[in-house]
PLY file of the C-alpha trace (Angstrom):
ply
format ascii 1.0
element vertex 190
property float x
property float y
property float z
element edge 189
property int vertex1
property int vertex2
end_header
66.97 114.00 67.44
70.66 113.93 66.16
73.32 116.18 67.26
73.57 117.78 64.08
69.78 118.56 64.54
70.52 120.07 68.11
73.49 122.43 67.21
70.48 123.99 64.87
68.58 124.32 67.45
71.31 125.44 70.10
72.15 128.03 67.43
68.57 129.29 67.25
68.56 130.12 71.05
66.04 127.32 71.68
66.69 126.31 75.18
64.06 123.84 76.04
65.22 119.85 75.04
62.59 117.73 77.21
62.39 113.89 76.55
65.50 114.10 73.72
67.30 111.08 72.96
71.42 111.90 71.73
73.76 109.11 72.01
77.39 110.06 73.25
76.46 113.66 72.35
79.71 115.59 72.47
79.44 118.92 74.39
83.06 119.58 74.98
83.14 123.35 76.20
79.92 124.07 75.52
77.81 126.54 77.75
74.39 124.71 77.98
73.49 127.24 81.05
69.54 127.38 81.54
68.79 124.52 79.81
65.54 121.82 80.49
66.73 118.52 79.54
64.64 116.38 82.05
63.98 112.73 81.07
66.52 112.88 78.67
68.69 109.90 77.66
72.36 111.46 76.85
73.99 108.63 78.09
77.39 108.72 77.46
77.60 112.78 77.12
81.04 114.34 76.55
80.57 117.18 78.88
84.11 117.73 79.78
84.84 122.03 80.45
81.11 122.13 79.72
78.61 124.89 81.76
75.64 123.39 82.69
74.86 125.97 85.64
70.95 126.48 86.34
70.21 123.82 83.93
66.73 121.16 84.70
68.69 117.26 84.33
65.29 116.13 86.49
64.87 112.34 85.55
67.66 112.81 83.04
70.11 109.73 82.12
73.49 110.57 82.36
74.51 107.10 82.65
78.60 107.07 81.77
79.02 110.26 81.03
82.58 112.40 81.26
82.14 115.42 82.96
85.39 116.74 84.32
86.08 119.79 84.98
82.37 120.99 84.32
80.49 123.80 85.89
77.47 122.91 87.36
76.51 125.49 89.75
72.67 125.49 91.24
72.18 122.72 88.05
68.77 120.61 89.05
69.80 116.68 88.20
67.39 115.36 91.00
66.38 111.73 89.97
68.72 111.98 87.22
70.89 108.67 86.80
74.65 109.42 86.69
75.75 106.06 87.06
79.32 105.07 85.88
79.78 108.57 85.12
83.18 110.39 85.56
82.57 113.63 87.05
86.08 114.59 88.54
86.67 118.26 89.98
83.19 118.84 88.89
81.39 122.21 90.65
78.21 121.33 91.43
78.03 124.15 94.39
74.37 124.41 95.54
73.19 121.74 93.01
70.07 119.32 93.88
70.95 115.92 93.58
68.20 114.38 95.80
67.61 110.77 94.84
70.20 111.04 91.83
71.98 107.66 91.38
75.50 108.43 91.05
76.63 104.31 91.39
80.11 103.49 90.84
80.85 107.19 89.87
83.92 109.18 90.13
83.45 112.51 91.99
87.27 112.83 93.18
88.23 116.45 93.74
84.74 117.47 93.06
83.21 120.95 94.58
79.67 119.97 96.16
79.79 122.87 98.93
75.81 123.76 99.89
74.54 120.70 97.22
71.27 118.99 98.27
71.60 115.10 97.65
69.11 113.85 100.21
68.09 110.34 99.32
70.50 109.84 96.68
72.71 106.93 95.64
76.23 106.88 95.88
77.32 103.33 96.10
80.86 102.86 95.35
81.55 106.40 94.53
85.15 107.93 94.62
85.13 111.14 96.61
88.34 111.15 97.15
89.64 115.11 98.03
86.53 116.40 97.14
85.11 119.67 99.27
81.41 119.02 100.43
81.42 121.84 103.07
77.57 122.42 104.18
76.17 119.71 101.56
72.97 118.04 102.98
73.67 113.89 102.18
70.65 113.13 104.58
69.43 109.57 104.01
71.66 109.03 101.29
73.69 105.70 100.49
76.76 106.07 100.87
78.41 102.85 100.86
81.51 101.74 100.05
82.57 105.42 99.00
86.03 106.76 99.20
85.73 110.19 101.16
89.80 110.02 101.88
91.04 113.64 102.39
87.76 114.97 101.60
86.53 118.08 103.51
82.66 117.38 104.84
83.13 120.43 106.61
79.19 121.25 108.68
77.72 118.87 106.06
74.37 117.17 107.50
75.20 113.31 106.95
72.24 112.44 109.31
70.63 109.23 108.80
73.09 108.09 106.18
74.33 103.93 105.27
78.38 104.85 104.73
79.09 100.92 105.56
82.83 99.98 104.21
83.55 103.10 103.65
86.88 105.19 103.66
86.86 108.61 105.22
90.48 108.51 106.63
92.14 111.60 106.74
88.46 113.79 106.52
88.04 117.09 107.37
84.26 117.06 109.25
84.26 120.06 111.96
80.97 120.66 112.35
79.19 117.37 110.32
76.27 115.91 111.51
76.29 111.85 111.81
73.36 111.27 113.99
72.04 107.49 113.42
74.55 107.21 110.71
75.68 103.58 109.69
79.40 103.56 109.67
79.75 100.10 110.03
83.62 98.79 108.89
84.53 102.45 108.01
88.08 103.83 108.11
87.86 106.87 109.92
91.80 106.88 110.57
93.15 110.49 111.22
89.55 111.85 110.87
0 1
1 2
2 3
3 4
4 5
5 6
6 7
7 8
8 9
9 10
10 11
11 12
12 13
13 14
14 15
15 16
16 17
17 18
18 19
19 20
20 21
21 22
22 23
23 24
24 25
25 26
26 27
27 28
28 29
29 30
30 31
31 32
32 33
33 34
34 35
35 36
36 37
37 38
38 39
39 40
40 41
41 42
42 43
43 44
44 45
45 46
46 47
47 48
48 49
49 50
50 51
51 52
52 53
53 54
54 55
55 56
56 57
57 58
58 59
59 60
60 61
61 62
62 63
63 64
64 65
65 66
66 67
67 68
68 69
69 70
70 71
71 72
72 73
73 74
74 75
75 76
76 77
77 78
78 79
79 80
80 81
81 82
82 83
83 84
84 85
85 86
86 87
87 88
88 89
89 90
90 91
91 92
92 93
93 94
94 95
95 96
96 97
97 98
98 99
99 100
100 101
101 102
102 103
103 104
104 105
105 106
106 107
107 108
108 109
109 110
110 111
111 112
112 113
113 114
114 115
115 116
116 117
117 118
118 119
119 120
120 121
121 122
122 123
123 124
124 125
125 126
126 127
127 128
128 129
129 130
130 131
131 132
132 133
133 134
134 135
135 136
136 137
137 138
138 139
139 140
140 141
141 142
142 143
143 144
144 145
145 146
146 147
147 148
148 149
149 150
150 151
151 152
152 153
153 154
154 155
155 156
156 157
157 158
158 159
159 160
160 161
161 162
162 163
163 164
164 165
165 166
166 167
167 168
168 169
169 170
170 171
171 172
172 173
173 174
174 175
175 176
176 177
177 178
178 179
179 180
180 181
181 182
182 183
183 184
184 185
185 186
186 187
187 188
188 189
């Protein structure tokens, strides 16, 4: 499918874009809100001021995509691979992100309060200032993230591999850690 193709579509209310291939699809602004675009390859997706709230990403590749400043509220992108993505003050309140591979991804000032990412990868993510408060990161990797300033506040971090990791200045009243590998972190005015 080409873009041109899918603003046709869009236009015609269709709402249901399974197993689509667009290549740095531009959807500056653009309310995508209900959506299904599991295993879809947008890879490199201009999603910058975009709403993608209650939309399916399941299995989806996201892989270097912009998404700052989007709206992503109760948005499904479990599975989906986000890696090398920029997703800066992104709201992904109550969004599933179990076993999502968000590698080497910038999250910095991101909204993830109540968001399920059990499982998933964050490797070398930048969190820094972002608010997680109640977000369940159970099992997930975590390693070598930047969490400075962030607020974690009752998150459920249980079982988690956060080696190398920076969470100086953290807010975490009320975070669970329990069997939690913390191994060379910074937890400096924590």
């Amino acid at each position: 499918m080409n873009i041109e193709r899918f603003w046709q579509d869009f236009h015609l209310n269709k709402r249901d874009f399974c197993q689509i291939k667009l290549t740095q699809p531009d959807f500056y602004q653009a309310n995508l809100s209900g959506f299904n675009f599991s295993n879809s390859h947008l890879s490199k997706a201009k999603l910058i001021w975009a709403d993608i709230s209650g939309s399916v990403f399941r299995r989806a590749s996201l892989k270097s995509s912009i998404a700052i400043w989007l709206q992503s509220l109760w948005t499904d992108l479990s599975h989906a691979d986000v890696r090398h993505s920029d997703w800066s003050c992104a709201n992904l309140t109550a969004a599933n992100l179990e076993e999502a591979n968000f590698l080497e991804s910038r999250l910095a000032g991101a909204v993830m309060c109540d968001a399920a990412a059990r499982w998933a990868n964050f490797t070398k993510a930048n969190f820094w200032g972002a608010v997680a408060n109640n977000a369940d990161f159970s099992e997930a990797n975590l390693s070598q993230t930047n969490w400075s300033t962030a607020h974690l506040i009752g998150a459920q971090l249980a079982g988690i591999s956060a080696s190398w990791s920076d969470f100086s200045k953290v807010i975490g009243v009320g975070a669970t850690f329990t069997s939690a590998n913390l191994e060379g972190s910074h937890l400096k005015q924590a």
